[in-house]
N, C-alpha and C positions, 0 to 999 in steps of 0.2 A: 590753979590757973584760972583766970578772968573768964568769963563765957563767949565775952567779944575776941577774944584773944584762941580761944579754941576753936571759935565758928572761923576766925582766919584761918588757921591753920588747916583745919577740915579741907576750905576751898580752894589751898594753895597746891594742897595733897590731892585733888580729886584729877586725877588725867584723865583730859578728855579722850575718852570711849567713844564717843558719837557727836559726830559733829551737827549743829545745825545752821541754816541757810544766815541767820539770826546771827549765830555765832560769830562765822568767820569773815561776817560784815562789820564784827565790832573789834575796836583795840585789840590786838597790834597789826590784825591781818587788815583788816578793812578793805576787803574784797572787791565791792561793787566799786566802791569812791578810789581806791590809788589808780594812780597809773601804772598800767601793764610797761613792763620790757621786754619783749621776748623777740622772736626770727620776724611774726610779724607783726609786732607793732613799729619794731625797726624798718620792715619794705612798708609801709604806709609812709614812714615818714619820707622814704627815701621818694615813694610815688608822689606826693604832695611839694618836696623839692623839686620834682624835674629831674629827678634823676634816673629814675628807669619808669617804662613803662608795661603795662599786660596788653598782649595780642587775645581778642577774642577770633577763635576760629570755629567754625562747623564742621561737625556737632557736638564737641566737646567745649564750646565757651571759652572760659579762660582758664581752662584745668592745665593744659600742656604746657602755655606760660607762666604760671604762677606754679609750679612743681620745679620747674627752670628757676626759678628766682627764687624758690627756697631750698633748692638741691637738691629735690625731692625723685628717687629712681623710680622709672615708670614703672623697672621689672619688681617693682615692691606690692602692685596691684593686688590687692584681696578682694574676694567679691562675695559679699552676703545678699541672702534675697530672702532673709526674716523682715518682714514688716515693723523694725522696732526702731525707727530713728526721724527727725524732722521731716522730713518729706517719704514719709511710710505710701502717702496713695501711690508715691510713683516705684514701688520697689516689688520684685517678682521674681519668680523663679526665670520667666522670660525676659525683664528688667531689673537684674540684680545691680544693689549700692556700690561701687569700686571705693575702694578704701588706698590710699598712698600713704606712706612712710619714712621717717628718720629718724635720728637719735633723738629729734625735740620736738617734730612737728607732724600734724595727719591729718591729710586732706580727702573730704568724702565728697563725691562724684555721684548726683543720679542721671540717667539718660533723661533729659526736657526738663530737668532739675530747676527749680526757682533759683539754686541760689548753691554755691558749692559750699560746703559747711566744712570747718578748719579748728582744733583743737591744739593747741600747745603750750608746749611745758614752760613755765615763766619762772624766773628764780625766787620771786617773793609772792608770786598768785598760786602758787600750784599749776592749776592747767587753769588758761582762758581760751573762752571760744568766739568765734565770730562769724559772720556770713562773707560771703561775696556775691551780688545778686548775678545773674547769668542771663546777663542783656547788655550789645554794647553799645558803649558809652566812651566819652572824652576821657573822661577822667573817671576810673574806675575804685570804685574805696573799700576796704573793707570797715563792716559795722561789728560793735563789739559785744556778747551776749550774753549776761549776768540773771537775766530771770528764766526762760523757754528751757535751756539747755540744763538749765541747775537741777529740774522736775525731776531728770529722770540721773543727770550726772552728777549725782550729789550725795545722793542715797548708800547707804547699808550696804550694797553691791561697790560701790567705791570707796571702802572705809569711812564715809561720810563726810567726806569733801570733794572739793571741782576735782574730778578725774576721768579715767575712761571706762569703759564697759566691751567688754568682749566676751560674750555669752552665747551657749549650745542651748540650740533650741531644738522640738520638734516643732516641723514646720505642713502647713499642708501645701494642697496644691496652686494655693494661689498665694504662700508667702505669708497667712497669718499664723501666729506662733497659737501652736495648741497647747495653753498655759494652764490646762489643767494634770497635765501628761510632765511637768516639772522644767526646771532648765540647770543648766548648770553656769558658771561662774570661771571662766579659765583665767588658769596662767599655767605655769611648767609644771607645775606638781599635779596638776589635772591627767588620770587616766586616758591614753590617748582616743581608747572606747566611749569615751563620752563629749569629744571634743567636735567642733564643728558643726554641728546640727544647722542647720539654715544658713552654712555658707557652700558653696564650691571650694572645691578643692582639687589640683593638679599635680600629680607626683605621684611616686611612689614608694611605697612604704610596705613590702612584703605581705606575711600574713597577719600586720598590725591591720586592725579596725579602727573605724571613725564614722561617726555619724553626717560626714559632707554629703553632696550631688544630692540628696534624695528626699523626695516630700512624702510626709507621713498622714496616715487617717489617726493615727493614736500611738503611744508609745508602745514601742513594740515588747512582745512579752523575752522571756529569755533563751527560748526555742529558734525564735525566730528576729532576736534582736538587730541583727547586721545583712544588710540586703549585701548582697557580694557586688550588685551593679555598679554603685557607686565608688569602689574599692582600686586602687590603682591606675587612675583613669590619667595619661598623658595627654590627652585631651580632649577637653570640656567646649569646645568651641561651637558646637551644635545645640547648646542647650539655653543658650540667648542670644541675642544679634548681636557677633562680633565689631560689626563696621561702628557702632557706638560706643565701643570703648577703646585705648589705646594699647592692648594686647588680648589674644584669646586664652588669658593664665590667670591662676587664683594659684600662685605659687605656696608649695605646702610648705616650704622650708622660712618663706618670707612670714605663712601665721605661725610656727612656730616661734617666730623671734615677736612677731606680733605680741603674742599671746605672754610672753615673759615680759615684752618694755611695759606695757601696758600696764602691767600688776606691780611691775618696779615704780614706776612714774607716781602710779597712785602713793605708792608707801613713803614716796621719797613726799610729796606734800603732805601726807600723815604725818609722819616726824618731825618735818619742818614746825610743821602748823603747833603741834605739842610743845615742843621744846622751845617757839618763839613764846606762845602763851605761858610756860610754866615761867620762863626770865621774867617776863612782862608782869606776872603777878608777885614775883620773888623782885622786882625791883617797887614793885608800889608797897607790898608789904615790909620789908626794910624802912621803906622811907615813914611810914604808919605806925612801926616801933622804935624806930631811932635806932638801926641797928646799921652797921657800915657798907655803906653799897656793895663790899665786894662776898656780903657774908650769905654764905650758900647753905641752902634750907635741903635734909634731910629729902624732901618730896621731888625736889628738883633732883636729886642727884639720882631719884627713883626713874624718873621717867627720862634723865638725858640716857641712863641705864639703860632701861626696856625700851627704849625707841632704837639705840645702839644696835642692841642684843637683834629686834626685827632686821634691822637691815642688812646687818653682819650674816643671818641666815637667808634670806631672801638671795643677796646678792653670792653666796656660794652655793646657792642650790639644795639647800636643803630641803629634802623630801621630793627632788624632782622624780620624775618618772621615767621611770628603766625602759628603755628601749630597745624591742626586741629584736629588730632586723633592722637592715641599712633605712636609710632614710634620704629623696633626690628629691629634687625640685625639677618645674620646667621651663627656667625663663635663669637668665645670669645676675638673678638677686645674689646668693651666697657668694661667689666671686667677688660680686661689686660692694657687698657685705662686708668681705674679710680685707679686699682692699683698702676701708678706710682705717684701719685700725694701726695702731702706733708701734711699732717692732722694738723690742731689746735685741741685743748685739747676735744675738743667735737667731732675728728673723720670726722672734714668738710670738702672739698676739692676742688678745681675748678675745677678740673676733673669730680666732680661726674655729672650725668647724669640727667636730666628730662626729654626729650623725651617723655613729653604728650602733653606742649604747645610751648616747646621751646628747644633749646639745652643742655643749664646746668642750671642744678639745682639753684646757683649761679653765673647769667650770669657777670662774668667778665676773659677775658679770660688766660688761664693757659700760654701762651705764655710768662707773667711776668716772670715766673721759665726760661725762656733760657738765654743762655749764649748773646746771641744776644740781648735781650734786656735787659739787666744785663750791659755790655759794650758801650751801647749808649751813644753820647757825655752829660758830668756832667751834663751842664747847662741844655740841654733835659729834662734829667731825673731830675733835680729841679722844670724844671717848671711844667711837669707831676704829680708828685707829689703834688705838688700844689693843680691843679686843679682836680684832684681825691678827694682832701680833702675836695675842695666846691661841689663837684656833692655828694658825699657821705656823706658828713653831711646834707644835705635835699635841695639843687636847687634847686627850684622849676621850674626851666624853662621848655619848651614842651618838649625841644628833649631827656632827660632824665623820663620822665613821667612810661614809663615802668617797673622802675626801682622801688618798694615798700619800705615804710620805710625797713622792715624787710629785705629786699632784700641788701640794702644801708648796714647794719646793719650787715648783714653775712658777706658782703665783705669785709668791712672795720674790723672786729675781724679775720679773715682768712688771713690776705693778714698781718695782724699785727705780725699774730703769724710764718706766715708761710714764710715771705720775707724783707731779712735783708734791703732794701732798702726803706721800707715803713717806713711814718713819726714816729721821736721818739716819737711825742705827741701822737701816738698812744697806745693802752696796745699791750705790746710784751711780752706774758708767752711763754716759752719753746715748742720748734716744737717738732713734734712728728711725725713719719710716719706711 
């Protein structure tokens, strides 16, 4: 073989492991330069039409309208008071950041906040971010932010693309993270012991632990790891000024779903981003050998594989964490949660809840309903498909083990009835909400 001809080969076989800023500014994502489409770059345009407007009100600005106009539920409120995010001088254990939520979009709130800071999942950008300044105005706009936000949402902690961060910290008493004492990195498979650090937290969760409510001088040793204070607290509303934010909740039920869309989101622009760049290099390299557009290179079928393989585990849960006792919230997130979700003829939903040993009742995750992963490239989504049909027809392999005939069984008649992209050899009777 030619040496030009192997060094192609090499580059077309090398899947990207890490992303950089560099990277996904160039062919085929071209990050900074396209145009976004997502929830809000659609109300910008709708605002710039005349077509809706944002009420700014005291002392939340334009937080309660602009959650209104993205369908964003108030009872979604998370409240972190780690110092780790744009406007860190304004954030405290007595002025903790509210975080808001939906399937696509998340809205950050600080009390006297410059500017409410908005993250969302776009079909061809992964996640973009932007401001909204919080001073009123005629005409109010959001601005778009490809460099500030990238520092830290970009990074190793994101699989190294635009994504999000949801991270356990110890915190001390005034909200700076003692980053020598370690952090941790959540989604669902995170020990619930290690979860929450420098945020609040509202619910209850028996004799489960977590590191919420509480400021630390150092990590604690394992004598004394888990202060009890912080532990089952239905309410937190003494421990910062209620009257500035639009509930006194840091509902636990709302970060656990947090804490899973987040690491889904991230993975679903990982995949994207691989499998757009492996085609993009399998279509120039074709055209560089004279080989037939549609001829598929060994490396690509590597990584539309392992990109599959990630998501296919991710979104049934694999390696989630066993739950030990019941698990409540205190605000009517999980209701308004299970509400949105699409029923088959029996009323089923991926949305619904279990919170006695695990997260959903039907562990496979609702994420399938977004537009985002509805849009991922074709071949992706064939070979997903795929292989949801061998894990869900009975695999026996370990890492699916969690997963019960009957478990297999719900998903595979749910996801039939309920999602037009699931196999036609499936039974597909009429959706129902």
């Amino acid at each position: 073989m030619r040496p030009w001809l192997i060094l192609l080969v090499v580059v077309v076989s090398a899947a990207p492991s890490m992303w950089a800023q560099d990277d996904f500014d160039r062919e085929p994502i071209r990050y900074s330069q396209s145009l976004p489409d997502n929830l809000v770059s659609r109300l910008q345009d709708r605002l710039v039409a005349g077509d809706m407007s944002l009420r700014f009100e005291e002392p939340w600005g334009y937080l309660r309208s602009v959650l209104t106009a993205l369908d964003v539920s108030e009872a979604s409120q998370s409240l972190v008071f780690s110092k780790t995010s744009l406007q860190r001088h304004k954030i405290s254990p007595r002025t903790p950041r509210a975080l808001y939520f939906n399937d696509d979009v998340y809205v950050g709130y600080c009390r006297n906040g410059d500017v409410l800071e908005l993250s969302v999942a776009d079909a061809k950008l992964g996640t973009v971010y932007y401001t909204l300044p919080q001073e009123p105005v005629e005409s109010p706009r959001f601005r778009r932010q490809t460099d500030n936000c990238l520092v830290c949402h970009a990074g190793g902690q994101a699989r190294g693309v635009p994504g999000h961060l949801v991270r356990s910290m110890y915190v001390d008493k005034s909200g700076h993270p003692l980053l020598a004492s370690g952090s941790f990195r959540i989604d669902h498979s995170s020990p619930l012991a290690d979860r929450f650090g420098g945020w609040y937290v509202s619910g209850e969760h028996g004799d489960q632990k977590h590191l919420g409510n509480l400021t630390y001088r150092g990590r604690p040793d394992n004598d004394a790891g888990h202060d009890p204070s912080g532990l089952n607290l239905t309410d937190i509303s003494s421990r910062f000024d209620r009257s500035a934010y639009l509930n006194g909740h840091s509902d636990l039920v709302a970060l656990l779903v947090l804490s899973h869309q987040a690491g889904g989101h991230n993975l679903l622009t990982k995949t994207a981003f691989d499998v757009r760049s492996a085609l993009y290099r399998e279509e120039s390299l074709n055209r560089e050998l004279k080989e037939p557009p549609d001829h598929r290179w060994d490396s690509t079928n590597t990584i539309l594989k392992n990109s599959a393989e990630s998501l296919v585990k991710y979104f049934l849960f694999v390696n989630e964490t066993v739950l030990t006792a019941p698990i409540k919230g205190t605000t009517d997130f999980a209701a308004e949660f299970t509400n949105r979700g699409r029923r088959d003829a029996r009323g089923r939903s991926l949305r619904d809840f279990d919170l006695q040993t695990r997260m959903f009742k039907y562990p496979c995750s609702y994420l399938t309903e977004t537009e985002t992963f509805k849009t991922l490239p074709g071949e992706l989504l064939t070979q997903f498909w795929k292989r949801m049909d061998e894990v869900l027809a009975g695999s026996e392999e370990k890492e699916f083990a969690h997963l019960s005939a009957a478990d297999r069984q719900a998903i595979r008649e749910i996801l039939a009835e309920t999602h037009r992209g699931a196999p036609k050899t499936w039974t597909t009777p009429a959706v129902t909400k």
